[in-house]
C-alpha angles and dihedrals in degrees: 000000000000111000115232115229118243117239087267094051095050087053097049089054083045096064096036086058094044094050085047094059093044093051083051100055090055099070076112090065110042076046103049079044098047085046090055085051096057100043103126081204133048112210132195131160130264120199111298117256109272094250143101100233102013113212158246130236097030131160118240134187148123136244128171089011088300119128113223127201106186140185120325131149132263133161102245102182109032129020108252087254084048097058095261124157122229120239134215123215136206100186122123119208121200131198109187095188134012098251090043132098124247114255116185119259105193142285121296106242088271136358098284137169154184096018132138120274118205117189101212131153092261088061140262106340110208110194126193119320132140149265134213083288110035159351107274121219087198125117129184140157129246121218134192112207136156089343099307119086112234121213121208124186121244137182111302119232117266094256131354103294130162135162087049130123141244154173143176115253102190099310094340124104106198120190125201125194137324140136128297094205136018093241091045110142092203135046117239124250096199127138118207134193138184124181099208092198084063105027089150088084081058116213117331123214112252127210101261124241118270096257136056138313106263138181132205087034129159123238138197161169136217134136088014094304139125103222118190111191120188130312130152129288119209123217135183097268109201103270086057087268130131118263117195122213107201104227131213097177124117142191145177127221116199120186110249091019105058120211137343132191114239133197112284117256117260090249129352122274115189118179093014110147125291140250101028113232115231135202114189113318099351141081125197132224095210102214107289128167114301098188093240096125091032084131098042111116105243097248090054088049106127097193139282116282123282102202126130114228111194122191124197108216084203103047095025099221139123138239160172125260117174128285128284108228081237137059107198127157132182090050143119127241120224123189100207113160104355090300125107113230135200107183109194130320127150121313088194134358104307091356113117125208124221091192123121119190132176121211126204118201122234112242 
């Protein structure tokens, strides 16, 4: 026969129970906290832009140990599916440490936009771009001393070119891609190259890499190497309109060697920003558009992906690591105390971002 518990006994297996059912509503949180764990960056905030909207397509850099966010483009009246006109900035903003508020440091020599921004000794480098008219061939550097930023003339590109990217490979800046004009129907396949021990020879025309012109790519350098990892390429639709094809290829381009082809990324990410930072043997897309709401209307845009792609430069393969709190695109990549930084970009199509986050990678 069953024994029936005494009124004690009914309480204890009450409370056991109890504690059960409210261990089993907190899976949210060992998850939340195992997601925090295996997070490959850190992020905080720095002090917003100083500007009602913020922008895309900005320069960033650093001289004298000062950060710089520069130019780029917003709609600060209407929304672009409202009629409204883009506008091109001069402004440079300067943060002189983390914890610090941006003051503005001057006006870049002209409005100018999605460029490429190279961080070098001799200050932040901006390269090509363009303005409300047209694509630029010119490059200057930006410096920050005694309080007043200082421009100095380099090279120009070989022809008009904006929405490429860069980086610096020991004293190299090498440039991959873009558009020549705004109303340009392809995407150029064009490799670039500027010693900047010798730039009076000015930049010298690369072999391409085996695959096709792209815009809105990521570069990047790691074990000597200049990686380029997806984009868009642009090609004449039928109507005489652009029409974008969204790219996952990858390849490496090491001096001496010439190009490889790498293992495709996982999705495409096109304007993610740019250069990748890198820690060891991996470099990080850092989100980017992957077309997947290329048909959405604008006001039922839900972001831009979050996701972490790693590659490993030894096994070449991708991965996943973790989730930013943010998903910009159209935007540049600093590296300023140790810290990675993405100031601004849009948020969604035509929205701009004043955020700025710093990222610290996990060693």
């Amino acid at each position: 026969m069953s024994r029936i518990p005494n009124s004690s006994t009914a309480k204890t297996v009450g409370i056991v129970a109890l504690v059960i059912a409210v261990i089993m509503t907190l899976p949210s949180a060992t998850t939340s906290l195992a997601a925090e764990k295996s997070q490959i960056i850190r992020w905080d905030k720095l002090a917003p832009l100083p500007d009602r909207e913020g922008f895309a397509g900005s320069f960033a850099g650093v001289s004298h140990g000062a950060l710089f966010v520069a130019g780029g483009a917003n709609f600060p009246e209407k929304r672009p599916w409202e009629g409204g006109t883009k506008i091109w900035y001069d402004s440079v903003f300067v943060l002189e440490k983390p914890d610090g508020q941006w003051k503005s440091g001057g006006k870049l020599p002209h409005p100018l936009g999605y460029g490429v921004a190279i961080t070098h000794e001799s200050g932040m480098i901006c390269i090509g771009g363009s303005d409300a008219k047209q694509h630029r061939t010119e490059v200057f550097s930006v410096a920050w001393s005694k309080g007043v930023i200082r421009t100095n003339v380099l090279p120009a590109l070989p022809r008009p070119c904006a929405n490429m990217c860069g980086a610096l490979l020991s004293n190299t800046i090498y440039i991959a891609g873009g558009l020549e004009k705004p109303d340009s129907t392809n995407t150029l396949q064009t490799f670039w190259a500027l010693d900047l021990k010798e730039t009076g020879a000015g930049w010298k025309e690369m072999n391409p890499w085996p695959g096709p012109g792209r815009m809105l790519a990521v570069a990047g350098v790691a074990d000597g190497a200049f990686f380029l990892f997806g984009g868009a390429s642009l090609k004449n639709g039928p109507d005489n309109k652009p029409v974008r094809e969204w790219l996952r290829d990858a390849y490496q381009f090491t001096p001496g060697k010439g190009w490889k082809h790498l293992a495709d990324l996982p999705r495409a990410a096109v304007a993610a920003p740019s250069p990748a930072p890198a820690s060891k043997h991996l470099l990080f897309v850092l989100g980017g558009d992957d077309g997947a709401q290329v048909n959405t209307p604008p006001t039922q845009h839900t972001g831009f992906p979050r996701d972490i792609l790693a590659y490993d430069t030894v096994a070449d393969a991708w991965s996943t690591q973790g989730e930013m709190p943010f998903g910009l695109v159209t935007t540049p990549l600093a590296n300023w105390n140790g810290k990675i930084i993405i100031p601004g970009g849009e948020q969604r199509p035509g929205v701009r971002s004043t955020e700025v986050w710093a990222g610290t990678l996990k060693k």
